[in-house]
C-alpha positions, 0 to 999 in steps of 0.5 A: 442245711445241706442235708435238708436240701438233699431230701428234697430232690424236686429242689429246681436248681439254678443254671450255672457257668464257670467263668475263666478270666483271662488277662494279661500279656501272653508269654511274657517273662519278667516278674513284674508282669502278671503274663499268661500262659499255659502254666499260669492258666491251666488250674483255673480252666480245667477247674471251670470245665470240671464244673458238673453243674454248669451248662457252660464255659465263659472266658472274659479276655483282655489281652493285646496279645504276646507270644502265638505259642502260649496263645496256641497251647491255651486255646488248645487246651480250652478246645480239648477240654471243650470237647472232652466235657462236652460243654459250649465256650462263650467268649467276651472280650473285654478292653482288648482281644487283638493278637494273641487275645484273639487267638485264644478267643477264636477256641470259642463257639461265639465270641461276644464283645463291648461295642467300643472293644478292639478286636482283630491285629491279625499278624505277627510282629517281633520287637526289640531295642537296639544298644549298640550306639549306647554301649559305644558311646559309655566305652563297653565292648561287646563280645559274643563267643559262638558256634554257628554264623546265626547263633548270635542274631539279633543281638540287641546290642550289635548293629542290625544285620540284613541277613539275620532280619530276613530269616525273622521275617522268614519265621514271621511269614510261616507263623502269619499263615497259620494265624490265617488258617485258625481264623478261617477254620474258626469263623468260616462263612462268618467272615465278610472281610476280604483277606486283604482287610481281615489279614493286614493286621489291622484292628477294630472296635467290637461295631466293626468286628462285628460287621467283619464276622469276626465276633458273633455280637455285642453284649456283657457276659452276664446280659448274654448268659442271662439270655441264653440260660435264664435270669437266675443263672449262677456265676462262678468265676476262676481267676489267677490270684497275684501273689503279696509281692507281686501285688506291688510290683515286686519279685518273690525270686531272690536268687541269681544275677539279681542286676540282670533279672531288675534290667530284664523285668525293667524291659520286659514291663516297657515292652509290655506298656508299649504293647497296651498302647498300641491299642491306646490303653 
């Protein structure tokens, strides 16, 4: 049959896309959680951009964010690949592309979304726990061996200090303006938000956001795709596949400190269930 097809070379070929789905947590750690990052993520977009046949590249988002980093090295890659290739990016946030989602979705020439979707959180912000009246009142001692007056900071398990606090903030502050910077370059004229409304870490619904300039309109990929490159257009998607193990919440890593790598998987999925429900999902 793929020969016959060869010999006939007026055969119209349909239009195609590549689709990258993107979900998750950014950046996160524990091998419980399904996270994205560069590494987990590369595969699958070189794949899509390498797509001879496809007039372009979608990305469906669902992620409320997690760490600017990972979110800046994804988009980054997206954007060279974009450019190398030569082909447009359309993003369609799904539940969520708040944070870090959106960081990453901004890589993308429109930015389309549900109506009831949250978009925006434009912000930074650090979280943790704090242990130290916990270890105290079961009898353990902490002890912590160092060089350096801050090379211990923000130990979860000692009292909070005022001076390792404002250096967070410090950090936090020089992240928040490149965070600005991206989404100005990305959207420009677009935004109709004043900085004070755009920038104050807020979130909306896909309505909102629209009106706000930050997403180009509303409507499913396949709607969307359909009207910009015909109803017969072909999907083809690439997605990271979990692991048999990981399918039931649990880790294929056996080796090592095995208490610890259960306490740190136990914290990095509580952090990561209070990162989805800031969004109420």
């Amino acid at each position: 049959m793929k020969f016959l097809k060869r010999l006939i070379p007026f055969r119209k070929r349909e239009p195609q896309v590549a689709v990258v789905r993107l979900s998750g947590i950014i950046g996160g750690t524990g091998n419980f959680n399904r996270s994205l990052s560069l590494r987990s993520v590369e595969s699958n977009i070189e794949a899509a951009f390498s797509q001879k046949k496809a007039l372009a590249v979608a990305l469906i988002i669902n992620s409320p964010g997690g760490s600017p980093v990972q979110a800046d090295l994804i988009q980054k890659r997206i954007s060279d690949l974009a450019n190398e290739k030569d082909k447009p990016v359309f993003v369609f946030c799904e539940d969520v592309a708040a944070s870090g989602g959106y960081w990453i979705a901004l890589a993308a020439n429109e930015i389309y979304a549900n109506a009831s979707s949250i978009i925006g959180s434009i912000g930074v912000v650090s979280a943790g726990f704090g242990f130290n009246e916990a270890i105290n009142k079961i009898g353990v001692e902490r002890r912590i061996y160092a060089t350096g007056d801050k090379k211990g900071m923000l130990d979860p398990f000692q009292p909070e200090n005022s001076d390792h606090v404002s250096h967070l903030k410090s950090l936090q502050g020089e992240i928040f303006t490149l965070f600005q910077d991206w989404v100005k370059s990305r959207r420009g004229a677009r935004l109709k938000g004043t900085p004070e409304e755009l920038f104050s870490g807020a979130f909306w619904t896909g309505v909102k956001a629209k009106e706000l300039g930050l997403i180009d309109g509303l409507g499913d990929m396949r709607t969307v795709m359909q009207e910009r490159f015909g109803e017969n257009v072909q999907f083809k998607t690439f997605e990271k596949k979990a692991g048999l193990l990981s399918r039931f919440g649990l880790s294929s890593k056996i080796e090592g400190d095995v208490a610890s790598e259960v306490i740190t998987d136990l914290l990095d999925s509580i952090e990561a269930r209070a990162l989805w429900n800031r969004f109420g999902l």
